[in-house]
N, C-alpha and C positions, 0 to 999 in steps of 0.2 A: 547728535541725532543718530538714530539707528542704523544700520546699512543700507536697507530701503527706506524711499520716505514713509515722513509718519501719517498715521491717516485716521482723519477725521472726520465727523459727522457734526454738521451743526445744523440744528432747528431756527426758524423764523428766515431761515438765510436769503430770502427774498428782496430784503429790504431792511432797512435801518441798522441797527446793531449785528443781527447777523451778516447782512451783507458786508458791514465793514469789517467781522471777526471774519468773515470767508477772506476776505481779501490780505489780510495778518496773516491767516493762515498759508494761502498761498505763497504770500510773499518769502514766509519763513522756511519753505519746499516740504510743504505738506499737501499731498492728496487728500481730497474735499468733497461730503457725495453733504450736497444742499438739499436738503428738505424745508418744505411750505407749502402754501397752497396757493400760493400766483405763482402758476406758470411763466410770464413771461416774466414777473423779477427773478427766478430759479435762473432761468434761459440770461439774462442778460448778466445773471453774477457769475453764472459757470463762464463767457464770454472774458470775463475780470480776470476768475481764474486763471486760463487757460494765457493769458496776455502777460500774465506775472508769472510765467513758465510754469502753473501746477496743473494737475490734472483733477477733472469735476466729473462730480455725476449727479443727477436732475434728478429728484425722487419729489413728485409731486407728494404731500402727504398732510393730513388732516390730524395736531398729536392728539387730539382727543379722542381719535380713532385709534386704541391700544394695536388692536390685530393689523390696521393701516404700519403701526410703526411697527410691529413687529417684522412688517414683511420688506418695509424700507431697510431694518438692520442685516436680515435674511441674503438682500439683494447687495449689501456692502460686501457681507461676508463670500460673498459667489464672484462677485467679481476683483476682491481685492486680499480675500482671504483671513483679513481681521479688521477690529476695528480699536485705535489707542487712545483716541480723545471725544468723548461725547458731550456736546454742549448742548443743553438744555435752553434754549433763547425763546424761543417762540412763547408768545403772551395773546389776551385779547382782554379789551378794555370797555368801561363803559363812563362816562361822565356824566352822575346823574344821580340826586339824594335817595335815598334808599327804597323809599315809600313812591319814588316818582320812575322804579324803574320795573318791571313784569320779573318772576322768578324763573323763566323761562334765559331772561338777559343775565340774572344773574349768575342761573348753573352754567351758561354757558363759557363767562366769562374765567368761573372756576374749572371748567372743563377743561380749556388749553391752557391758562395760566401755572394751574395747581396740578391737575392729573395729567396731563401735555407732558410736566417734568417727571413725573412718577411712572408712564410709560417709559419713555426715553429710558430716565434710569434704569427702568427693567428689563429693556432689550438692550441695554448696552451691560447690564450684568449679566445674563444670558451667554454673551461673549468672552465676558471678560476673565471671569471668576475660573473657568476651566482652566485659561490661562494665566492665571494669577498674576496679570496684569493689565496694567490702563487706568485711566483718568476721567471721574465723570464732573462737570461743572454745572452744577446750578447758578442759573442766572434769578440773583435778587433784587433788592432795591433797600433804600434807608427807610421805605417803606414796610419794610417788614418788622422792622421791629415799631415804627410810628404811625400808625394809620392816620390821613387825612378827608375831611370831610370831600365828597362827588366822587369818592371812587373807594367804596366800600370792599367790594367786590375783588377788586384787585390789590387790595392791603389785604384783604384776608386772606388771600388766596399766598400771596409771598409770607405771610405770617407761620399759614400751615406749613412752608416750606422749610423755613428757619425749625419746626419741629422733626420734620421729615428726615433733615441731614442730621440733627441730632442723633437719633435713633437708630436711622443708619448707618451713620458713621461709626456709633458704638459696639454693630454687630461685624462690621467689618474689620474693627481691631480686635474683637474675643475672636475673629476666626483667624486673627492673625496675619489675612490677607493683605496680599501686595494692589489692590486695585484700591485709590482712592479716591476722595469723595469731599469736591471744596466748593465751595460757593462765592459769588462774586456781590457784592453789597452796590448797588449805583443811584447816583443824585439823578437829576433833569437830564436828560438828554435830545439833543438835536434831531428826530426822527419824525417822518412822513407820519408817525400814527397819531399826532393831533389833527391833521389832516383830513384821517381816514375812522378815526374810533368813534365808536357811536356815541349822541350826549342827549342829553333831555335838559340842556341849558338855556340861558337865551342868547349867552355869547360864544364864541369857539375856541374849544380846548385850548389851553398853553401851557406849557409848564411855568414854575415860580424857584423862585429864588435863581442861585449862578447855574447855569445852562451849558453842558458840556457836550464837543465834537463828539460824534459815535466812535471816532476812532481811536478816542481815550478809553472808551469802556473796553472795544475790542484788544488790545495791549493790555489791559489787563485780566482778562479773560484767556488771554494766551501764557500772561505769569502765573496766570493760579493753576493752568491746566500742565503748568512744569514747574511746580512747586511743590514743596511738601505742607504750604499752609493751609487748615480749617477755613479760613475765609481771606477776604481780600476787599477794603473797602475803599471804593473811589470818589476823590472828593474833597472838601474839605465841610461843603452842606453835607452831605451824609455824614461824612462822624458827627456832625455838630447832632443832625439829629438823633444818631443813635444815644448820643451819651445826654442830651438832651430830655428822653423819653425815660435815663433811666432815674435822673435826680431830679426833674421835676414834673411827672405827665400829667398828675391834674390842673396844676397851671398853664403847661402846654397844651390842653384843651383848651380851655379859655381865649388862649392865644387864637390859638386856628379858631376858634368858632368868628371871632371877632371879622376876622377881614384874607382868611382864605380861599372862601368861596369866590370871591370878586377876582381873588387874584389868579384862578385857574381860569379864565376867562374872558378871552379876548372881544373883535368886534362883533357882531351879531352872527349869530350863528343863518347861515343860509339854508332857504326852505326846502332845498334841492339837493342839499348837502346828501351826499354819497357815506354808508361807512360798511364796516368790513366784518363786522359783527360774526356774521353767520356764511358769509362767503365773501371770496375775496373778490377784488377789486381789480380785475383781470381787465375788463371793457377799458381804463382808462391806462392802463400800459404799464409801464415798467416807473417805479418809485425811487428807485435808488436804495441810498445810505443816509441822507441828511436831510431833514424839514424845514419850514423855513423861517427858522431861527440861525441863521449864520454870522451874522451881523452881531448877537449876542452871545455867541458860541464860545467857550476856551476850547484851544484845541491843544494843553497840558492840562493836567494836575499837579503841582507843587509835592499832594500828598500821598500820591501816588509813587511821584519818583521818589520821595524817603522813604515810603514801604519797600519800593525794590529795591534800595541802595540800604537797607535799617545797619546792616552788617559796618558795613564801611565807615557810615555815622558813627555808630557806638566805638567804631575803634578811632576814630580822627576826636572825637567828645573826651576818649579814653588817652591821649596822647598829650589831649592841651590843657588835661587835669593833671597827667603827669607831670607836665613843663612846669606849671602855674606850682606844685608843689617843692619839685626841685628848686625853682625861683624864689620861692620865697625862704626855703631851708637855708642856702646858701648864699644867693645873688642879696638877697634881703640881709642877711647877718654882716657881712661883708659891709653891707652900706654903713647901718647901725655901728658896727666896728670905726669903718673910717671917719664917722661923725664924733665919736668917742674920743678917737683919740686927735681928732682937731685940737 
């Protein structure tokens, strides 16, 4: 690490994924200015922070408010002087067929999910590019490259995204520049926002297939944001379904149309139920990092840890190809030999 620590900005950091990358982050001795819109989850992860010896800064902020972020980056840079890691986290959801939701639910949901990460990127370019340095991460899903049925809205939105780094990342190598630009791919995750996301179902949100700790995503959100790779996918249901969507998606339709609806969909959804749509969910307090799926939670990924160890594999892979070669050159002729000559 640097001489001073390194300092970051992460979105959504209120609660679920961000809370838990805030908390990686501090743990790793990096300064952390959290941005979101509950207040008191801001307040009680800067609290996290400051307990795993980093230091926080509270910027309440709305990302589909651009000038909001711009002035959240404005206030990092005033009080810390730069910024080297911008993670892009913050999302908002809706659970709800397409035709059964208002276009008003839906631009919104494209508003923090999709332009949330295109501000961000932009005030963290702002800073960065003069110094031709820094790390920005979008935060994806296996959903961007697969869209499923009740959450149109938020597939399309990480879809546009998977475009966004494309294009960007292309103009940031013709410029030669040092600042890059990786994105993080993630399966189900354990977070408060089934909880809290808005649905027009009859039962309440859950995630499907294997279900992982938040604090799998955030480690790896911390490898892509000190890495030199284009992406970084966590999981073993994400890769299945990115490479899934690319050899067979109109059968993959058929599939999901069959019996995914049912499976996003837990007990009956309650009449009273609270979500966070359009403002946050402040009156009922501080949310944490995990939802409550724990009981089904992994808290590894198997494929995770070979993506961060690929190096080590291919030479231990490359060792006992070696041996196996040698062995049979020699160890093998040898044997042949002394049967021979029995």
């Amino acid at each position: 690490m640097a001489d001073s620590p390194e300092i970051a900005v992460i979105t959504g950091a209120s609660a679920g994924i961000g809370r838990a990358t805030a908390r990686e982050f501090a743990r790793l001795g990096c300064k952390v200015a959290l941005l979101g819109r509950g207040r008191a989850g801001l307040e009680a992860a800067a609290r996290e922070v400051e307990e795993l010896g980093g230091e926080a800064i509270v910027i309440p902020t709305d990302v589909a408010d651009h000038e909001a972020v711009e002035r959240a980056a404005d206030r990092v840079i005033g009080e810390w002087g730069r910024i080297d890691v911008w993670v892009n986290n913050a999302f908002a959801g809706i659970f709800s067929r397409f035709m059964d939701m208002s276009l008003d639910e839906y631009r919104r949901v494209t508003d923090v999910t999709y332009f949330g990460q295109v501000h961000g990127t932009r005030a963290a370019l702002k800073q960065m590019l003069p110094r031709n340095s820094g790390t920005i991460v979008l935060v994806g899903s296996a959903l961007a490259y697969r869209g499923i049925p009740l959450q149109s809205a938020y597939c399309a939105a990480k879809h546009a995204l998977q475009g966004f780094q494309d294009s960007l990342r292309v103009e940031l190598l013709a410029m030669n520049s040092r600042v890059r630009l990786t994105m993080v791919q993630l399966p189900g995750v354990n977070t408060p926002q089934f909880d809290w996301i808005r649905a027009h179902t009859e039962g309440a949100p859950r995630p499907v297939g294997a279900i992982y700790q938040p604090e799998v995503a955030a480690r790896a959100i911390w490898k892509a944001a000190h890495s030199s790779r284009k992406q970084w996918i966590v999981g073993a249901p994400a890769y299945q379904a990115i490479e899934a969507d690319k050899l067979v998606s109109p059968l993959l339709d058929r599939y999901l149309a069959r019996g995914s609806i049912e499976a996003q969909q837990g007990e009956p959804l309650a009449p009273d139920r609270k979500d966070n749509l359009f403002e946050p969910l402040d009156d009922v307090g501080d949310h944490g990092a995990h939802g409550r799926f724990d009981r089904q939670s992994r808290k590894i990924s198997p494929l995770l840890w070979a993506s961060e160890n690929r190096g080590w594999i291919a030479a231990g892979a490359a060792l006992a190809l070696g041996a196996g070669l040698v062995t049979a050159r020699f160890g093998g002729g040898e044997k042949n030999g002394d049967a021979t000559h029995a």
